[in-house]
GUVO-230228 format. One record per residue (C-alpha): residue in three letters; x, y, z. Coordinates in steps of 0.2 Angstrom, whole numbers, plus 2048, in hexadecimal, padded with zeros to 3 digits. Layout:
GUVO-230228
AlaXYZ ...
END
This chain:
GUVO-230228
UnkA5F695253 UnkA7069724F UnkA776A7253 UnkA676AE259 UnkA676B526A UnkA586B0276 UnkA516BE282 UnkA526B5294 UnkA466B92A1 UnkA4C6B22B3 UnkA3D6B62C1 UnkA426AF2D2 UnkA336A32D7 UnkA3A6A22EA UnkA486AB2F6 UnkA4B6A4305 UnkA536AF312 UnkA5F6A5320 UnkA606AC332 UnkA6F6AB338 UnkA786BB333 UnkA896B5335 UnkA8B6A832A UnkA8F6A9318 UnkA806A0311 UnkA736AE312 UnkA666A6307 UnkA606982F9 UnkA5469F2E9 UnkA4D6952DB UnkA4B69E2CC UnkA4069F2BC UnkA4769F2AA UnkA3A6A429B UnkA2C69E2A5 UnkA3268B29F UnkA406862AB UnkA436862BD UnkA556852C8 UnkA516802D8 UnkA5E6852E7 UnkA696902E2 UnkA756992EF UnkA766A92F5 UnkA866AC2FE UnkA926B8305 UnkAA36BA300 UnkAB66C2303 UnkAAD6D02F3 UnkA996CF2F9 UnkA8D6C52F6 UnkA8C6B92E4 UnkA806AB2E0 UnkA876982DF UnkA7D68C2D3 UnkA7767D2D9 UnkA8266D2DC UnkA8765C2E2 UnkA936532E9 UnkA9C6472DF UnkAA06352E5 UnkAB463E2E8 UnkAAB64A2F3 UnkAAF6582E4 UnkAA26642E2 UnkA996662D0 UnkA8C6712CA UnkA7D66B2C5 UnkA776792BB UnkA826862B3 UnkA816952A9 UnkA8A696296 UnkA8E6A8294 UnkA926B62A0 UnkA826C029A UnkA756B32A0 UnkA7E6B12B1 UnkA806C22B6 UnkA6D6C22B0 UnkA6A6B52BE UnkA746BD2CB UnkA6C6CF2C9 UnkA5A6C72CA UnkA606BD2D8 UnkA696CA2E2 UnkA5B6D62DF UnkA4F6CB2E7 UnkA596C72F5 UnkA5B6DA2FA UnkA476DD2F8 UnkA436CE307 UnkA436D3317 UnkA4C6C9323 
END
């Protein structure tokens, strides 16, 4: 397997759409990877440059925040936040 690049398939399973226009958190996803893993609450929030996708995390004992799940290269997260940003535009609020 090593060197061997995997095709990744991400399918958002849920988009839920807040209300409230004027706050930054505008909605939480769980996506869908190969049909084999789900990530649960992921964050779709808005920024000072738009709108970006926060993974999910706790907080630490030192009240620090720490992600729970993360992505290892660059391709696979912008392959989660295209899915994710697409489906957030295609829900009506």
């Amino acid at each position: 397997m090593e060197g061997e690049k995997m095709s990744i398939e991400i399918k958002v399973n849920r988009m839920h759409k807040l209300g409230n226009a004027e706050k930054n958190m505008k909605a939480f996803a769980d996506i869908e990877i190969n049909g084999i893993l789900l990530i649960k609450g992921l964050r779709i929030l808005n920024g000072k440059n738009g709108l970006f996708i926060s993974m999910p995390r706790l907080k630490g004992n030192n009240s620090q925040w720490y992600e729970t799940v993360r992505a290892l290269t660059k391709e696979t997260k912008q392959k989660i936040v295209s899915a994710v940003l697409a489906a957030y535009e295609k829900v009506e609020e």
